[in-house]
N, C-alpha and C positions, 0 to 999 in steps of 0.2 A: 516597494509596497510595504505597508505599517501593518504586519500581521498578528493578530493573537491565536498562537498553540497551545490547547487545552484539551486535557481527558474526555471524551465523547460524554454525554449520560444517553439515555434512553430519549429524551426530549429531542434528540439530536437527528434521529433515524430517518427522519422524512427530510430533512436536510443532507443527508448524507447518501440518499438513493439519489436525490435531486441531482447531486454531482454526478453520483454513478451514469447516471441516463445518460448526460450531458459530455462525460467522458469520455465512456465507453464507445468503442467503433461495434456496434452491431452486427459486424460483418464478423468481428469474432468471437461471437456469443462469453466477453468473459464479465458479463455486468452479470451479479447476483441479485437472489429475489430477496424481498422484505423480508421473509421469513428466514432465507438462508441466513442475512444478515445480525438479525435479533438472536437467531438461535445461538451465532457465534457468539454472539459479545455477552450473552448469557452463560457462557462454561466461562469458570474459574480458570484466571489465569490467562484471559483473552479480554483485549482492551483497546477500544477506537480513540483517535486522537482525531481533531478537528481544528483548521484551520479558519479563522474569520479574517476579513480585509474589511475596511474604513466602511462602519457603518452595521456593522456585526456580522451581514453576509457570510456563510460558510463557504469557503471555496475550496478547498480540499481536505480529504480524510486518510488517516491510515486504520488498517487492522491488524492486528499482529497477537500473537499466543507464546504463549513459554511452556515450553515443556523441558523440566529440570533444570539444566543453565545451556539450554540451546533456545534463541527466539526466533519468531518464524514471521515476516513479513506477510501476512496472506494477501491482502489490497495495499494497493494505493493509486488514489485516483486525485486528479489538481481540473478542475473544470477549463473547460476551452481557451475561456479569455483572458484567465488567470496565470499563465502559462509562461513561462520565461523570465518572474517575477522574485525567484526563489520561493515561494511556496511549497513546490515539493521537497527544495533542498530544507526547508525547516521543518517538513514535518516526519522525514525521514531520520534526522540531527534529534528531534524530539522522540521520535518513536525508540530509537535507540539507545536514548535518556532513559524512556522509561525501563526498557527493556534489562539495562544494568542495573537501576535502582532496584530490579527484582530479582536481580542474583545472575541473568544470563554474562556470557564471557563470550558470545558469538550473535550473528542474525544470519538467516539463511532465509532467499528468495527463492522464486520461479517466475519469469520472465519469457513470454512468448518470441520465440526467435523472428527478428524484422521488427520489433517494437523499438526503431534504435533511440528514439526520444528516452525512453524508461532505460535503456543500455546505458546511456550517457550518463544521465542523473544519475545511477547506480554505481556505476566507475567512480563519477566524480564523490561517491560520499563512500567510499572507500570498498567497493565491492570486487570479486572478482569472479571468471567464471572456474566452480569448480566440477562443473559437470553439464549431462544434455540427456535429456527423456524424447526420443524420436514419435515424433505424430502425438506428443502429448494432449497436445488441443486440439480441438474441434472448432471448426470456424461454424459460421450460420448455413452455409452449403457443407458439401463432402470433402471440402478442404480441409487438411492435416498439416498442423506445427510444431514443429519441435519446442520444449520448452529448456530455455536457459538456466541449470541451477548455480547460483551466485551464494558468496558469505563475506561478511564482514566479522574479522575479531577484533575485539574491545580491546584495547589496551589497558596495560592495569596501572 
């Protein structure tokens, strides 16, 4: 798939829940709201990246923050159909473009445990696990998951 990865702007947000909706399993409440979403990428130093396929379509987004020279994956979502395409593997390859271009020398996730699609993708772009937050998440019922904490270090 012919993708173009490009910095988010704000024009981008109703495009980028569109995926949210579309990605997210509802069963485990991890899709954010419009506001949550804006309020991030409005503090300094936090920055969406946006994926388009043939024809401008957004099909997937990342978010991610730096705080000092550690960057922080907070989403990433690749819409249903799009899936298997390398799209996430580009926009994770860019998100960690930019994340060095701003001085970080690591990226550090959190990954719901059983999401082994996101496990994979995560391995394969150099991740590993350095840790586990027990019953960190909350699904849409009173089910509890532990979340995976993952890092990647830049090479210099």
């Amino acid at each position: 798939m012919n993708l173009d990865v490009r910095l988010a702007t704000g024009a981008d947000v109703d495009a980028i829940m569109a995926v949210m909706r579309n990605a997210f399993d509802p069963r485990f409440g991890e899709a954010w709201s419009v506001s949550q979403l804006t309020g991030s990428m409005s503090i300094p130093g936090t920055w969406a990246m946006v994926a388009q396929g043939p024809g401008g379509a957004v099909t997937g987004f990342t978010l991610t923050r730096l705080i000092l020279d550690q960057a922080e994956l907070l989403l990433v979502a690749v819409a249903n159909d799009c899936r298997g395409n390398g799209c996430g593997r580009a926009l994770l390859g860019a998100a960690a473009d930019q994340a060095r271009t701003r001085g970080a020398g690591e990226m550090f996730l959190e990954v719901r445990d059983g999401n082994d699609a996101a496990l994979a993708l995560y391995r394969k772009c150099g991740f590993t696990e350095i840790g586990r937050r027990k019953d960190y998440y909350s699904g849409a019922t009173t089910e509890r998951f532990d979340a995976i904490t993952m890092r990647c270090l830049f090479s210099v």
